[in-house]
Backbone bond lengths (Angstrom), bond angles and torsions (degrees), N, CA, C in turn:
res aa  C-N    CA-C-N  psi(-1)  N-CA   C-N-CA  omega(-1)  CA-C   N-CA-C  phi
1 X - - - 1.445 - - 1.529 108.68 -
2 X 1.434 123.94 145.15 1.496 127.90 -161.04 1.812 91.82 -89.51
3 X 1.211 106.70 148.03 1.756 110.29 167.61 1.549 112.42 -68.44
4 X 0.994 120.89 88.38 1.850 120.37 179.73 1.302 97.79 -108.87
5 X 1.141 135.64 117.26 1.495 143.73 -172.67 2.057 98.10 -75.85
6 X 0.882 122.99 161.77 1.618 149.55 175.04 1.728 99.57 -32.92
7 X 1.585 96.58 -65.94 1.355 115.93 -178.80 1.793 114.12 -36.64
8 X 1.343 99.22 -69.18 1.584 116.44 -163.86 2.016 83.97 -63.13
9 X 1.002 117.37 -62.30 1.862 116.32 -165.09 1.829 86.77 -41.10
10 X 1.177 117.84 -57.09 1.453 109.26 -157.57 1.342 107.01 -71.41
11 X 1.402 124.85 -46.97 1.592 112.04 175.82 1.657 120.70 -59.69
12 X 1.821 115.64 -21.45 1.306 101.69 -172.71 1.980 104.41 -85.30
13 X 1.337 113.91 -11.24 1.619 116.67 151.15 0.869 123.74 -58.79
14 X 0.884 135.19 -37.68 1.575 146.37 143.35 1.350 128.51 -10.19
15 X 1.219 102.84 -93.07 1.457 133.72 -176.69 2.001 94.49 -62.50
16 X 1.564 122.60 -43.15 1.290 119.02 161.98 1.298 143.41 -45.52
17 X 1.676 101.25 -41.46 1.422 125.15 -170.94 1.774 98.51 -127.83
18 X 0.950 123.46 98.78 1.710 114.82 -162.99 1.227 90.31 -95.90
19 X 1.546 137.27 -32.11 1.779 138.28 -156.75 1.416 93.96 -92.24
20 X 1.574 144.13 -22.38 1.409 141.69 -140.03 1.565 97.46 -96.93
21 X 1.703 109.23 127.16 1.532 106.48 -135.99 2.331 68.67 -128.71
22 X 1.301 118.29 15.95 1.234 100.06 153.58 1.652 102.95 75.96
23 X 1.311 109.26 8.14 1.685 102.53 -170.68 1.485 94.06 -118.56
24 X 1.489 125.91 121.15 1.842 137.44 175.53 1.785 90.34 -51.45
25 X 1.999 102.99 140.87 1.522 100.52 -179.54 1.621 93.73 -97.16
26 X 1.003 116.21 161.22 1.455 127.24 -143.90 1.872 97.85 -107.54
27 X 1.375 107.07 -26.95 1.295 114.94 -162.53 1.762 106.99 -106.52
28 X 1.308 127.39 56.53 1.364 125.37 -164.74 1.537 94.22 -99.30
29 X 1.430 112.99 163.44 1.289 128.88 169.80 1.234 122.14 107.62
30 X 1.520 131.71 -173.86 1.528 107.40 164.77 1.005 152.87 -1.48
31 X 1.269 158.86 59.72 1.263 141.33 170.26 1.771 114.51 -70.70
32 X 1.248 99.52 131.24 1.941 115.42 -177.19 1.036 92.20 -103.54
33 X 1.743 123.07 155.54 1.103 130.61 135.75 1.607 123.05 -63.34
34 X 1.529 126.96 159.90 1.639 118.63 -175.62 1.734 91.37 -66.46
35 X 0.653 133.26 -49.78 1.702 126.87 -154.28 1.826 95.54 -70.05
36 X 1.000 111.72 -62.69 1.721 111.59 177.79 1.170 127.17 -27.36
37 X 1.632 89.15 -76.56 1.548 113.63 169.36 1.932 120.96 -37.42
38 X 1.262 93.60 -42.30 1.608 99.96 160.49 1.292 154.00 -39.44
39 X 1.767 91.00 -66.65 1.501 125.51 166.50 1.298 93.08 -61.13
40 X 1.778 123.56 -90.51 1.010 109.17 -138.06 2.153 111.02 -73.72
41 X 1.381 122.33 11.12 1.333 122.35 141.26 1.011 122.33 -59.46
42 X 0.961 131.12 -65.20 1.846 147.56 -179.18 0.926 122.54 -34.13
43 X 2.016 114.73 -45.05 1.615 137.73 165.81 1.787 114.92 -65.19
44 X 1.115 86.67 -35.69 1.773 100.12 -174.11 1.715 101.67 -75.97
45 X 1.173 106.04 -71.56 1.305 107.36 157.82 1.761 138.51 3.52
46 X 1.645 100.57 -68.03 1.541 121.07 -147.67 2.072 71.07 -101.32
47 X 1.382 132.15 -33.59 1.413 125.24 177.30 0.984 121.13 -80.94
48 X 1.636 132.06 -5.35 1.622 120.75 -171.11 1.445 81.80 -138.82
49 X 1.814 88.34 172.15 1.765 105.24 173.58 1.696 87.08 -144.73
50 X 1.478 91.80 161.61 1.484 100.22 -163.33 1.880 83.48 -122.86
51 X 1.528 108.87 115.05 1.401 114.86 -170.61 1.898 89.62 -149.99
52 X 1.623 104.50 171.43 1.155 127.97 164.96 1.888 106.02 -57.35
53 X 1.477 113.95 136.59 1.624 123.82 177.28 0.973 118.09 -120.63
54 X 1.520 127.85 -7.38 1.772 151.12 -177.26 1.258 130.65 -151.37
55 X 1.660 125.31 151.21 0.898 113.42 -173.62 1.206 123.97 -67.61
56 X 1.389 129.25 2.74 1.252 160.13 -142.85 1.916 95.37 -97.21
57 X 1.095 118.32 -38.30 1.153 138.21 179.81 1.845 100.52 87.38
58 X 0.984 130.69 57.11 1.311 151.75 -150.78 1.817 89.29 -111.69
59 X 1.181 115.41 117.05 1.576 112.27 155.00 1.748 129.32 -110.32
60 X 1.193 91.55 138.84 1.742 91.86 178.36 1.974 109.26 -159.53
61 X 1.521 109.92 -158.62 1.293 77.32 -154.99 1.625 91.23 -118.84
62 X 1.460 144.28 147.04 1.260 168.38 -132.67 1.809 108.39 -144.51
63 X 1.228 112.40 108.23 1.334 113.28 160.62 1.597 119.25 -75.86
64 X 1.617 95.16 130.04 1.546 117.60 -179.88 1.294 103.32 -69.95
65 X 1.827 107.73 116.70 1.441 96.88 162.68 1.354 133.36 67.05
66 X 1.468 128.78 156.84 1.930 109.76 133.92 1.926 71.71 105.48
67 X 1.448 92.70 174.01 1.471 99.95 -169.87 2.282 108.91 -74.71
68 X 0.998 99.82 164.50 1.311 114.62 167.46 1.528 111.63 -65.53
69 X 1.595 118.52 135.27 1.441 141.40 -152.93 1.688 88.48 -91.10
């Protein structure tokens, strides 16, 4: 690895990223379209139930029925 001191790494981000204002974006991950995001809720939805899975009193979500996933 070359000796680049703190300084030089941070100015060549810089000069790379000129708009990057150093603030984490808050909204990462998925993005759905409205119509997608819909359907495939709606399907998931009307197939699972969101109930207790342990004696633990642990909740999560359980497909109704119908063949194995």
């Amino acid at each position: 690895m070359s000796d680049i001191t703190l300084r030089e790494i941070h100015a060549r981000h810089k000069r790379n990223h000129p708009n990057d204002k150093g603030v984490p974006k808050k909204g990462k991950g998925i993005t759905w379209s409205k119509q997608s995001k819909h359907c495939t809720l709606d399907e998931f939805y009307k197939t699972h139930v969101y109930t207790f899975i342990d004696s633990n009193l642990t909740k999560g979500w359980i497909k109704i029925g119908g063949e194995e996933e």
